[in-house]
py3Dmol code that shows the C-alpha trace and the ligand (Angstrom):
import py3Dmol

protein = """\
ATOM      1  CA  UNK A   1       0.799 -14.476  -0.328  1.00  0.00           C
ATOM      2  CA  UNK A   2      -1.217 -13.095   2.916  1.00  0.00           C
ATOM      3  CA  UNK A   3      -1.569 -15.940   5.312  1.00  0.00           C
ATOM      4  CA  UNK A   4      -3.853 -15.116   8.558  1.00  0.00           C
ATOM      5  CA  UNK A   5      -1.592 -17.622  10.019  1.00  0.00           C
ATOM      6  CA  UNK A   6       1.204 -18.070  13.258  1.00  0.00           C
ATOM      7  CA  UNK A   7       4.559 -18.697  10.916  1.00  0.00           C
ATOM      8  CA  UNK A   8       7.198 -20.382  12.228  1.00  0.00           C
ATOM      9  CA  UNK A   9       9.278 -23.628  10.685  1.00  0.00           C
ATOM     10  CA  UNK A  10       7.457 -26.678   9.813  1.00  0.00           C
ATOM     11  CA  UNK A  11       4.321 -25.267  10.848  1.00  0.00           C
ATOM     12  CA  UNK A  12       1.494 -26.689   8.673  1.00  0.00           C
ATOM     13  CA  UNK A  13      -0.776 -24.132   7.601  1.00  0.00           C
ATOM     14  CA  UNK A  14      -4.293 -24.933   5.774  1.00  0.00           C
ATOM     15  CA  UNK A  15      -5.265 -22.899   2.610  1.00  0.00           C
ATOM     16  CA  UNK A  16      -9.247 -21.950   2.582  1.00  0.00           C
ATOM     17  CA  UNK A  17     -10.549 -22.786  -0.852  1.00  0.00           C
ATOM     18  CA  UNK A  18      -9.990 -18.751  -2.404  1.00  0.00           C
ATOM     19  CA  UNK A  19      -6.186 -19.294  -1.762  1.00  0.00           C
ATOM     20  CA  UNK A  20      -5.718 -22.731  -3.017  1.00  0.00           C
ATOM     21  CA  UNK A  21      -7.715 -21.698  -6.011  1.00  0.00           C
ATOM     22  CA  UNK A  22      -5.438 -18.700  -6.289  1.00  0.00           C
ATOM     23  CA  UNK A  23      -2.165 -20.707  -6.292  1.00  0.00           C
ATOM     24  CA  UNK A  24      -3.010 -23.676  -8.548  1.00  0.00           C
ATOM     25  CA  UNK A  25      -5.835 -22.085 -10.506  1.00  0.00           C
ATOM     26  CA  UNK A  26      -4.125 -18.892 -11.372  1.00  0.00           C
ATOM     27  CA  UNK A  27      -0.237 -18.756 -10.107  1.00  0.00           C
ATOM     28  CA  UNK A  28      -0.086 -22.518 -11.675  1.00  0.00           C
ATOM     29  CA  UNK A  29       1.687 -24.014  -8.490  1.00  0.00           C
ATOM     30  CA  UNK A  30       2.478 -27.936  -8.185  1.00  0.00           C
ATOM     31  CA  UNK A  31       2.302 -29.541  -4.968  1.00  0.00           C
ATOM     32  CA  UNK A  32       6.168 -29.233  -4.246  1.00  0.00           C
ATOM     33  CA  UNK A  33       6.555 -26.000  -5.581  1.00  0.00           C
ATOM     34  CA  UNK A  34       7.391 -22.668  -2.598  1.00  0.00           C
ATOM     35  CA  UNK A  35       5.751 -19.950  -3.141  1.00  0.00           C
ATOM     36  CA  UNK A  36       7.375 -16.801  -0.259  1.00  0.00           C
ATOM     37  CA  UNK A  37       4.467 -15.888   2.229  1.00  0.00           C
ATOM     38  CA  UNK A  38       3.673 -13.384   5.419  1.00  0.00           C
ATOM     39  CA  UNK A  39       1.113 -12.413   8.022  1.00  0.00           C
ATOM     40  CA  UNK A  40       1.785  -9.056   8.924  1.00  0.00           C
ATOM     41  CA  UNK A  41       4.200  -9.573  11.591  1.00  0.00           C
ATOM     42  CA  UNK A  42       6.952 -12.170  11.007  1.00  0.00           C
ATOM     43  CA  UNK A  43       8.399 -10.858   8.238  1.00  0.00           C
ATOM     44  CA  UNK A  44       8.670 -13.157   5.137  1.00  0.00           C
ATOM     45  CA  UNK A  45       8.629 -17.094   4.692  1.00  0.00           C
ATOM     46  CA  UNK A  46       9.040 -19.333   2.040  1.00  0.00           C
ATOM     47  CA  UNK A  47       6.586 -22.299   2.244  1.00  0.00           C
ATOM     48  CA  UNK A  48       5.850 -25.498  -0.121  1.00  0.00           C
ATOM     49  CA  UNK A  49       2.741 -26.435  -1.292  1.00  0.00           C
ATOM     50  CA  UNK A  50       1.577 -29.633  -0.393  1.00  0.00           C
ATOM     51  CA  UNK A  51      -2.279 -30.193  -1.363  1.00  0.00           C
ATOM     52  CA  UNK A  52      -4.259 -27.830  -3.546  1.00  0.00           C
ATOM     53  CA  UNK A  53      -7.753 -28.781  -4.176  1.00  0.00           C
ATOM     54  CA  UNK A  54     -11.414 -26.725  -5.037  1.00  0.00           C
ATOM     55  CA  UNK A  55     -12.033 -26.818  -0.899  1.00  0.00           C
ATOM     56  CA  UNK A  56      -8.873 -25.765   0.262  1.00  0.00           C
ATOM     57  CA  UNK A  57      -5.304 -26.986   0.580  1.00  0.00           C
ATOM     58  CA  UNK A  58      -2.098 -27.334   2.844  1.00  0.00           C
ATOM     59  CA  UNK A  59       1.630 -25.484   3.040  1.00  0.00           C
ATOM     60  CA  UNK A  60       4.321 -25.898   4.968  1.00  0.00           C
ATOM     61  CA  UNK A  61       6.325 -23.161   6.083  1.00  0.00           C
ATOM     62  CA  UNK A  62      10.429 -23.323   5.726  1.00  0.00           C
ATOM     63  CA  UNK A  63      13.026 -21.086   6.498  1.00  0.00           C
ATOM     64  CA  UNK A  64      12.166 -17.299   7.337  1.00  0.00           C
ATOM     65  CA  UNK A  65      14.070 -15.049   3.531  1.00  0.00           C
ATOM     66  CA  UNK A  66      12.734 -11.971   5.004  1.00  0.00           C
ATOM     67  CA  UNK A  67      12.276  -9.795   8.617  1.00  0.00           C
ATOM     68  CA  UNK A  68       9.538  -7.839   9.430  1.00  0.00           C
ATOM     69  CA  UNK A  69       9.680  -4.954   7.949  1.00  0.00           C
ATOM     70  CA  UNK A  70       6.748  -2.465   9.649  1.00  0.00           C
ATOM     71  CA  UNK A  71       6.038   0.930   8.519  1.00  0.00           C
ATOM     72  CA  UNK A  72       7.186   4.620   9.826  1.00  0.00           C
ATOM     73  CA  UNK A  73       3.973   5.239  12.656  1.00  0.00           C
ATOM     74  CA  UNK A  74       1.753   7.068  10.183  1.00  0.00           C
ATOM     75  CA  UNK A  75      -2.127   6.926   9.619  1.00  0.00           C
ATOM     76  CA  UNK A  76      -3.862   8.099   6.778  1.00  0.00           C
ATOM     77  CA  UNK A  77      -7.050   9.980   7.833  1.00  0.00           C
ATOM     78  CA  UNK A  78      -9.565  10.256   4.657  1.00  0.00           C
ATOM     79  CA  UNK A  79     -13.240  10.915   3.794  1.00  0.00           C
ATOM     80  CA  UNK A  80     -14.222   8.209   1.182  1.00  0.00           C
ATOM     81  CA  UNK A  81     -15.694   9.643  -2.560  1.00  0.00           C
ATOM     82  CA  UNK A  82     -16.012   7.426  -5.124  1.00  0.00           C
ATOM     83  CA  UNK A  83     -15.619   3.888  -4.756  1.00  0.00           C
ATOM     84  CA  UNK A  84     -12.846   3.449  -7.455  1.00  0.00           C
ATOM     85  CA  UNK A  85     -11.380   6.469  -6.037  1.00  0.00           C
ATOM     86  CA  UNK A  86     -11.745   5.113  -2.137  1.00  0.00           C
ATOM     87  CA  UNK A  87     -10.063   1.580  -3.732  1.00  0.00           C
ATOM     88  CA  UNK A  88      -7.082   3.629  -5.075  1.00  0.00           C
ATOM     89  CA  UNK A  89      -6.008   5.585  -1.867  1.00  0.00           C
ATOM     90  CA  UNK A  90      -6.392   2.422   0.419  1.00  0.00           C
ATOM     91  CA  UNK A  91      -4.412   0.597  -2.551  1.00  0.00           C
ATOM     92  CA  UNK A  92      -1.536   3.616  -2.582  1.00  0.00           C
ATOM     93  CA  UNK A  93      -1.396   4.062   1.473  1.00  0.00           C
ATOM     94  CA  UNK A  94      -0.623   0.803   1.613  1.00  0.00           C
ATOM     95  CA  UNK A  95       2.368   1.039  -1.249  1.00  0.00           C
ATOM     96  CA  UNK A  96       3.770   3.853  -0.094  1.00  0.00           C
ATOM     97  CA  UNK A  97       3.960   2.828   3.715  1.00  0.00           C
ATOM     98  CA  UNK A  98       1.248   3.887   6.100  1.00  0.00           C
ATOM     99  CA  UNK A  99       0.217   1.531   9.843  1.00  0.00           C
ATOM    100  CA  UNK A 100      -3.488   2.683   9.806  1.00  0.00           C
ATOM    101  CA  UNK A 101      -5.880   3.884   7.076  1.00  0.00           C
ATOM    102  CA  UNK A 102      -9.113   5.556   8.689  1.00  0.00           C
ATOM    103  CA  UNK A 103     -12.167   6.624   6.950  1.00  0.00           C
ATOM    104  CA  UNK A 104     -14.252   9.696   8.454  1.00  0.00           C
ATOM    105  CA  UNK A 105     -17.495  11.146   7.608  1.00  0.00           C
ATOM    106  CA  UNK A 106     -17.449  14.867   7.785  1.00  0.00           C
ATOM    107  CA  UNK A 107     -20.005  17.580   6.416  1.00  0.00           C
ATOM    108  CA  UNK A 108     -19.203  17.084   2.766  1.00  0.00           C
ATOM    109  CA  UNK A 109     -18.508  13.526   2.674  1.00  0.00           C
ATOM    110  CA  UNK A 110     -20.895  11.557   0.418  1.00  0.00           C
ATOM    111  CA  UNK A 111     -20.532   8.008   1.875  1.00  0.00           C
ATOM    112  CA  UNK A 112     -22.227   7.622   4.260  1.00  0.00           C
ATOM    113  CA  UNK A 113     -20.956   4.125   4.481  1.00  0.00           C
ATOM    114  CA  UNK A 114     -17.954   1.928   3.357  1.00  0.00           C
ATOM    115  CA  UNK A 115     -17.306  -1.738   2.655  1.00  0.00           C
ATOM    116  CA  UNK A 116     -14.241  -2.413   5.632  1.00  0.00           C
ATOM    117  CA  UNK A 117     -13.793  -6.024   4.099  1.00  0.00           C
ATOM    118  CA  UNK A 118     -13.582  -4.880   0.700  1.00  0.00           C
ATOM    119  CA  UNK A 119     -11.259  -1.841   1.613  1.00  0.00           C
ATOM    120  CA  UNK A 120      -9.083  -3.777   4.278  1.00  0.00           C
ATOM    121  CA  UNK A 121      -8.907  -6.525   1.127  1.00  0.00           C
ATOM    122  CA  UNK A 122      -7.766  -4.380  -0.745  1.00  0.00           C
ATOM    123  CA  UNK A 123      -4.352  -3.069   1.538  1.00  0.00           C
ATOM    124  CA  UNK A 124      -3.344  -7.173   1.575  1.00  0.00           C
ATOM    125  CA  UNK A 125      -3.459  -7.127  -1.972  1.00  0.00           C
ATOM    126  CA  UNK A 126      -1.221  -3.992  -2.437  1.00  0.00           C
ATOM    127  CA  UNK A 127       1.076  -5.522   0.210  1.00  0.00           C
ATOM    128  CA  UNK A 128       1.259  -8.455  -1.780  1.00  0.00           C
ATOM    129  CA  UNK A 129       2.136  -6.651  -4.485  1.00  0.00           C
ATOM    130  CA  UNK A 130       4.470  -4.563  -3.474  1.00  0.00           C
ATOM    131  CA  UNK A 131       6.352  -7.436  -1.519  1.00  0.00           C
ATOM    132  CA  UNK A 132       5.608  -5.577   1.763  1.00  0.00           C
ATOM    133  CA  UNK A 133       5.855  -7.666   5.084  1.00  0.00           C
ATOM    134  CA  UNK A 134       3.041  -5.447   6.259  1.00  0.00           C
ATOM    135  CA  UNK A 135      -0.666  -4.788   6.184  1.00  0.00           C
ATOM    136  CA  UNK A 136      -1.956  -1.592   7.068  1.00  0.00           C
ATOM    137  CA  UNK A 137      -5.333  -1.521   9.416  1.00  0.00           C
ATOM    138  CA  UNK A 138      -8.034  -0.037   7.799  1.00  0.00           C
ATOM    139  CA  UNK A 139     -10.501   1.445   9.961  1.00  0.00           C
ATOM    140  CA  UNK A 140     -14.372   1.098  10.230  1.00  0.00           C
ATOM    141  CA  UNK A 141     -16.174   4.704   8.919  1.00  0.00           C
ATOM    142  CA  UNK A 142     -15.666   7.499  11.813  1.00  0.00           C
ATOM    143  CA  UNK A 143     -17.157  10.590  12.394  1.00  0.00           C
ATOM    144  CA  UNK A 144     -14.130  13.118  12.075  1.00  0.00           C
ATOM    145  CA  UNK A 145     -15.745  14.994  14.958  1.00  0.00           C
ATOM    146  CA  UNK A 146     -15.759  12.371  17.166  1.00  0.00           C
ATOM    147  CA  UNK A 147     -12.338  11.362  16.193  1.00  0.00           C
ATOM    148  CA  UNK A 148     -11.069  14.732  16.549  1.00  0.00           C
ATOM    149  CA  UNK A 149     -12.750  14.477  20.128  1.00  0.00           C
ATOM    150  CA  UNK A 150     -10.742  11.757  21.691  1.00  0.00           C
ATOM    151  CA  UNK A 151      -7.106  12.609  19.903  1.00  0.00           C
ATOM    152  CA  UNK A 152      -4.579  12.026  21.728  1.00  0.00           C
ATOM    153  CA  UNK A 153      -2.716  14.965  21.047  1.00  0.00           C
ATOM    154  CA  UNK A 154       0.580  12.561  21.411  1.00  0.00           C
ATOM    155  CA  UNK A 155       0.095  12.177  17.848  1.00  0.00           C
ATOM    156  CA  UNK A 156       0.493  15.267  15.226  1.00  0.00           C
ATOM    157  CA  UNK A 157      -1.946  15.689  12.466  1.00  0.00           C
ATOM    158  CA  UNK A 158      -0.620  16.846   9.113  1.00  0.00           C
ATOM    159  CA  UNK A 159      -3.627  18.622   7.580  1.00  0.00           C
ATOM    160  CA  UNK A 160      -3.553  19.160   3.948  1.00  0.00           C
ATOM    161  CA  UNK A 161      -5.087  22.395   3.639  1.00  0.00           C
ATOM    162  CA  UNK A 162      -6.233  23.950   0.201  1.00  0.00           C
ATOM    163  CA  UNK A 163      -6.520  27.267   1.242  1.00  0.00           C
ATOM    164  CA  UNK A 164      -2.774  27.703   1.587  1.00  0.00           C
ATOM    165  CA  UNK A 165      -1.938  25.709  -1.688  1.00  0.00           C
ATOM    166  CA  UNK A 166       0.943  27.464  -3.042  1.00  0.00           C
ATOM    167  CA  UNK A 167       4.908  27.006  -1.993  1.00  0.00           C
ATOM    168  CA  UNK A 168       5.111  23.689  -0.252  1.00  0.00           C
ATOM    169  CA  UNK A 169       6.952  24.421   3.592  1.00  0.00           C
ATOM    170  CA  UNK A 170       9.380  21.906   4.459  1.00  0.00           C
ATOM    171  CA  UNK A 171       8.511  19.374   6.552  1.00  0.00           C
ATOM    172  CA  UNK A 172      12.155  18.994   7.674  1.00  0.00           C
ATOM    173  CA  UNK A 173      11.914  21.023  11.551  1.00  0.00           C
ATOM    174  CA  UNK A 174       8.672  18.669  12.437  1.00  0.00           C
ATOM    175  CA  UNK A 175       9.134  15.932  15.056  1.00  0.00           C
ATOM    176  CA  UNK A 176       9.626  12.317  13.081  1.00  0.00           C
ATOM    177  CA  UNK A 177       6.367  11.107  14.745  1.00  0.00           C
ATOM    178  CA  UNK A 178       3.791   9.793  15.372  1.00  0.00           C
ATOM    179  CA  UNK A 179       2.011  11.435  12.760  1.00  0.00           C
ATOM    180  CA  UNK A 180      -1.394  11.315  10.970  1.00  0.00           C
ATOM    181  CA  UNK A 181      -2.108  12.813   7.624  1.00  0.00           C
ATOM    182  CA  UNK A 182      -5.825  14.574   7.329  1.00  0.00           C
ATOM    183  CA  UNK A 183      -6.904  14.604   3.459  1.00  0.00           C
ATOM    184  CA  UNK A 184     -10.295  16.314   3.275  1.00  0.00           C
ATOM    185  CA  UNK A 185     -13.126  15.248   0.922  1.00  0.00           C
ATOM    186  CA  UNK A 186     -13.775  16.813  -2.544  1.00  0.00           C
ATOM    187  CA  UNK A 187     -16.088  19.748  -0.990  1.00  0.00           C
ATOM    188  CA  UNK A 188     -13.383  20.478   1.440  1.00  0.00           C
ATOM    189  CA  UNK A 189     -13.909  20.825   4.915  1.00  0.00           C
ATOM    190  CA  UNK A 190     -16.735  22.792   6.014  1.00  0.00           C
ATOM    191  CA  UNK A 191     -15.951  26.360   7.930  1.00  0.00           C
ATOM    192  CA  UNK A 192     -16.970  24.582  11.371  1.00  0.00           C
ATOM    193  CA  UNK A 193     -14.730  21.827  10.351  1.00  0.00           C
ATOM    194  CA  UNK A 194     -11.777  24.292   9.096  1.00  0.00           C
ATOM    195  CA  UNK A 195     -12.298  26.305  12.717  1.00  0.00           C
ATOM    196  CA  UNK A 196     -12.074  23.353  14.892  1.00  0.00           C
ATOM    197  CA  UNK A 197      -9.205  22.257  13.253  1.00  0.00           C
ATOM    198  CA  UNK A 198      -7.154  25.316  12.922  1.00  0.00           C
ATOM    199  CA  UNK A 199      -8.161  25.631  17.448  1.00  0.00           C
ATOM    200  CA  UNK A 200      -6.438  22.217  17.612  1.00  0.00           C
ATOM    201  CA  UNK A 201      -2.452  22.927  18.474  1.00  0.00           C
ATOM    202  CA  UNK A 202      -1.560  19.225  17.349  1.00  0.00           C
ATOM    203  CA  UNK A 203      -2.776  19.970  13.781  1.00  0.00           C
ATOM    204  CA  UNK A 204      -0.083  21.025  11.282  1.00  0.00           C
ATOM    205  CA  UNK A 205      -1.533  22.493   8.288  1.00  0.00           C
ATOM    206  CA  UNK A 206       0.412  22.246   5.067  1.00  0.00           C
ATOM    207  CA  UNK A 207      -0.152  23.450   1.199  1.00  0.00           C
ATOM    208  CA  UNK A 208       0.813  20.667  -1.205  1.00  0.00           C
ATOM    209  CA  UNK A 209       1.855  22.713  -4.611  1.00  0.00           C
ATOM    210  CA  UNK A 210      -0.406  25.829  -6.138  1.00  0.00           C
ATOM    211  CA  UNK A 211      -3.238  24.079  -7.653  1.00  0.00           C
ATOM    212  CA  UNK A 212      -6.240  22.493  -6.098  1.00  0.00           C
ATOM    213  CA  UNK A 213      -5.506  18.254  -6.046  1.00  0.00           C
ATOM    214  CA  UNK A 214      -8.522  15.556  -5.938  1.00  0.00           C
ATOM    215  CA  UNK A 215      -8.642  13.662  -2.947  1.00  0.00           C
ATOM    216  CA  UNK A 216      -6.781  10.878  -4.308  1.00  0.00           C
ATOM    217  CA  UNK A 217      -3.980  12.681  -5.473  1.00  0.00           C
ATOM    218  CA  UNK A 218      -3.801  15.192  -2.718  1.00  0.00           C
ATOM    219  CA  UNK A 219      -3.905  11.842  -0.810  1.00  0.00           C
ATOM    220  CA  UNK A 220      -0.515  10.417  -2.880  1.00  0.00           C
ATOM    221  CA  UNK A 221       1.342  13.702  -2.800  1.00  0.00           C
ATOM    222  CA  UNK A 222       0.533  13.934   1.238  1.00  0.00           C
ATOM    223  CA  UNK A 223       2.124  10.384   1.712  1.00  0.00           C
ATOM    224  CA  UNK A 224       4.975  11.172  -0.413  1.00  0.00           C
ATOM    225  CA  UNK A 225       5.980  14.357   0.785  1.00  0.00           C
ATOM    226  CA  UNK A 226       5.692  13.205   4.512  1.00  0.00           C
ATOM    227  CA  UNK A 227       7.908   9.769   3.646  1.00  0.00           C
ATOM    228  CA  UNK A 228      10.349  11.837   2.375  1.00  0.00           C
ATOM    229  CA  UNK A 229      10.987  14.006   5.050  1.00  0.00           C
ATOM    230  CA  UNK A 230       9.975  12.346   8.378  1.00  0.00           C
ATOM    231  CA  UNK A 231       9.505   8.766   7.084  1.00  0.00           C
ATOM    232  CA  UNK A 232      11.056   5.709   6.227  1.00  0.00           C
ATOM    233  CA  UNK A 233      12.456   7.386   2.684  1.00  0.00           C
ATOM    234  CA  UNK A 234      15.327   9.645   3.781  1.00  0.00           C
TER     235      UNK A 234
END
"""
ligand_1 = """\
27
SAM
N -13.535 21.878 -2.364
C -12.254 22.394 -2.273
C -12.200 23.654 -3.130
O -12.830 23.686 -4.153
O -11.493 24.558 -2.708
C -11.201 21.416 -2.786
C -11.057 20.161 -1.993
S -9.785 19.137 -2.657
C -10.533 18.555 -4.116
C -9.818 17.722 -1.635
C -8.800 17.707 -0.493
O -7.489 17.543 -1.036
C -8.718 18.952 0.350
O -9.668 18.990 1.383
C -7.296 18.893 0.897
O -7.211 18.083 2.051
C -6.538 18.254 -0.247
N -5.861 19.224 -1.136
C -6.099 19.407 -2.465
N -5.243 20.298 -3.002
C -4.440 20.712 -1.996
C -3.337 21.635 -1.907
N -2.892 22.313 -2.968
N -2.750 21.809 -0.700
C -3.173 21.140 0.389
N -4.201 20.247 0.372
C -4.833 20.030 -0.803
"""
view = py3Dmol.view(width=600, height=400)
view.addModel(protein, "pdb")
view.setStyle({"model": 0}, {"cartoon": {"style": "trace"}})
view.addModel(ligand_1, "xyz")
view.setStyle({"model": 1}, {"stick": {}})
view.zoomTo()
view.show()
């Protein structure tokens, strides 16, 4: 379980009424019962219920099973489509190990706005899943321009480009990191938007495979590929 919460042992730590309802309501915990728990940044905790009721309830954290465990310095840069779609990259960045998640509006992007709560929601509940001891940030929506505009060029961009998809060039001679991956939205990137970015000398760009991929999966095969070469995979 995600706990917004200082860990350390003893420390009490109050449930809002979501989380109790969560453990005895659907997990079908007793008071007594230890359930493992983490905030982001002390790695992973086992702590014992001790009230669970429809306004809230108590733990109490014991011993630390777990350290922290923080991802290789990658972001994920994306332009949302489809909600479900949106849900399922946030949902897979977080599994397969990404810091930052951040949504941009470019020429073809549809959204013109995103749910942060829902989306940010979303990466705790793939963290949980996935037993993670990290929650990656998910950014507010972000004009790519204006992103592109204060880079720090300190960090390389890995842009997945379409219009060289065909043999996929090893990632193996780039520099470990810091690294962001650029996944463009199903349009593609406009010509202004393909010029500005091939001017930039911090962007990388990089075919993933001969055919053309969704977003979502170009998104998944991007985060893959990069893990396994210059992340925490090898
Ligand atoms: N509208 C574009 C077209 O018809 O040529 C396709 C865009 S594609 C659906 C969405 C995004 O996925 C692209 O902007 C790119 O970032 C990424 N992508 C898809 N297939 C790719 C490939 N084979 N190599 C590199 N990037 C790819």
């Amino acid at each position: 379980l995600f706990i917004d919460h200082p860990l350390a042992p003893g420390q009490a730590v109050p449930l809002e009424a979501g989380q109790a309802h969560y453990l005895s309501g659907v997990m079908r915990l007793k008071p007594g019962d230890t359930i493992a728990v983490f905030n982001g940044r002390d790695g992973e905790w086992s702590a014992r219920l001790e009230s669970a009721s429809k306004r809230g309830g108590l733990l109490a954290v014991g011993e630390r099973t777990a350290p922290q465990m923080d991802p290789p310095d990658l972001w994920l840069i994306f332009a949302p489509i489809k909600k479900a779609r949106t849900d399922f990259i946030v949902e897979k960045a977080a599994e397969l190990g990404c810091a930052r998640i951040l949504p941009v509006q470019t020429d073809h992007t549809n959204s013109e706005r995103i749910r942060q709560d829902r989306l940010q929601a979303h990466a705790v509940e793939a963290a949980e899943q996935c037993g993670g001891t990290f929650v990656p940030q998910v950014a507010d929506l972000t004009p790519l321009a204006r992103l592109l505009d204060g880079w720090d060029g300190g960090r390389r961009i890995l842009w997945a480009d379409e219009s060289r998809a065909g043999p996929v060039a090893t990632l193996q001679g780039l520099p470990p990191g810091p690294w962001a991956i650029l996944i463009g939205p199903e349009g593609g990137f406009s010509a202004a938007e393909r010029a500005a970015l091939g001017r930039m000398a911090f962007v990388t760009p990089v075919s993933l495979g001969p055919r053309i991929l969704r977003a979502d999966t170009a998104a998944v095969a991007a985060l893959t590929l990069w893990q396994a070469t210059l992340g925490d995979w090898r």
